[in-house]
C-alpha positions in Angstrom: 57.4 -51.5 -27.7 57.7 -50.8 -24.0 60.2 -48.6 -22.2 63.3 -50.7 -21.5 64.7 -50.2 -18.0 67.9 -52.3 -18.4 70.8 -52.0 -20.6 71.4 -55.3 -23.0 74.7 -57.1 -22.5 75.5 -56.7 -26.4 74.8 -53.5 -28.2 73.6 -53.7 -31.6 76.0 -53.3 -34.8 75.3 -49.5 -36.5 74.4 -51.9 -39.6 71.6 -53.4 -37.8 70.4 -50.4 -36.2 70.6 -48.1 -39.6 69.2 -51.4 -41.6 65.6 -50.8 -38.9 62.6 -50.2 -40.8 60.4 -48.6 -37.5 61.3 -45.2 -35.5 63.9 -45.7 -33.0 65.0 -44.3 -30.0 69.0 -45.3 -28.5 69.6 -44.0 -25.2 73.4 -44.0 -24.1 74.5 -44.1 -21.3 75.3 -46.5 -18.2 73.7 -47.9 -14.9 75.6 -46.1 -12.2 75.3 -42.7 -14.0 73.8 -40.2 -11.8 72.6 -38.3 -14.9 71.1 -41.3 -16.7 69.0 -42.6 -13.8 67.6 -39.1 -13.3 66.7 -39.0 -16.8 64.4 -42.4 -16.7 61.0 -41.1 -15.7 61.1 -38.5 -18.5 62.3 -40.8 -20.4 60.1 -43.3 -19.8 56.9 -40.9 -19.9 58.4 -40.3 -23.5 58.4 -43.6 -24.8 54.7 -44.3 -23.2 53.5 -41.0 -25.4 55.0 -43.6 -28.2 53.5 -47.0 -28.7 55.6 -47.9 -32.0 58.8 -46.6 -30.7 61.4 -49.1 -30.2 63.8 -47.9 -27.2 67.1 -49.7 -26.6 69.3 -48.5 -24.2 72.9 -49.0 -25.3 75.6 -49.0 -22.1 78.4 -46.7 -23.7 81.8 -45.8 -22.5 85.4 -46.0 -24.0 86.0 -48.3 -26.9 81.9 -49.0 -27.7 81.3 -48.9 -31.0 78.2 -47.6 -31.6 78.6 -44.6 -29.2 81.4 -43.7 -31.2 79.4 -43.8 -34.3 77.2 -41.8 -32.8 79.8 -39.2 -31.5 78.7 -39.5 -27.6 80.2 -37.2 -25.7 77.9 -36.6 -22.3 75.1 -39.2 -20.9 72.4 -39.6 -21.0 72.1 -38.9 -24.8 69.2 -40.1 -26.7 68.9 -40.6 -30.5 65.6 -40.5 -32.5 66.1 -42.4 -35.6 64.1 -43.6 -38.4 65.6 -45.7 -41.6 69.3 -45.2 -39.7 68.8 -41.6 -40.5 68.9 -39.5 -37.0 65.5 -36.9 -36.8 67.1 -35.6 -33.4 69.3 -35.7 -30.3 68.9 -34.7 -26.9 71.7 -34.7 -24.8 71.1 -34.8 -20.8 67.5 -34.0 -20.4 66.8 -33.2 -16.9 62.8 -32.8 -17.1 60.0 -33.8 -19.8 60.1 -30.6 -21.7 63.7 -31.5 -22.1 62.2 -33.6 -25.1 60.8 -31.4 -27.1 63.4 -32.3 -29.7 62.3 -36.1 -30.0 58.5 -34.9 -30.0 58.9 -32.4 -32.8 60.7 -35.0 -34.8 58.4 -38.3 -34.3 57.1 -39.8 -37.4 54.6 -42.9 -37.6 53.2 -42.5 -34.1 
């Protein structure tokens, strides 16, 4: 799957996102956040490293859910799951090495 560059209008329940099979990226965060937007080329460069990485970008902020599941506290945060259990976290990444993290902890591709 393809880097996403928009945030859905619905977010995904935590059951459906812990009942995914694949590797799974979340990236919280919202549109008119300085910090996310800076983020996007690294993160997109990431997810292009990744053919069978599903990325969704989940707009968080007071009252979302899954963001409190998650226990985001700063954007952009990004969340490498696989079987709903989280591999690693990254939390503001500013340039590519920022993701070290995520690479370490990719499984499947």
């Amino acid at each position: 799957m393809a880097y996403t560059n928009h945030y859905p209008e619905t977010e995904p329940s935590r059951a459906e996102v812990d009942a995914r099979g694949e590797v799974l990226l979340l990236e919280f965060g919202a549109p008119w956040c300085p910090h996310c937007q800076g983020a996007q080329w690294a993160i997109e460069a990431f997810v292009a490293e990744h053919p069978h990485l599903q990325h969704i970008k989940v707009e968080d902020g007071r009252g979302k859910p899954l963001g409190r599941s998650f226990k985001v506290k700063l954007w952009p945060t990004l969340v490498l799951l696989y079987r709903g259990e989280e591999l690693a976290r990254v939390v503001r990444p500013v340039a590519g090495e920022d993701l070290e993290p995520l690479r370490g902890a990719m499984v499947g591709g």
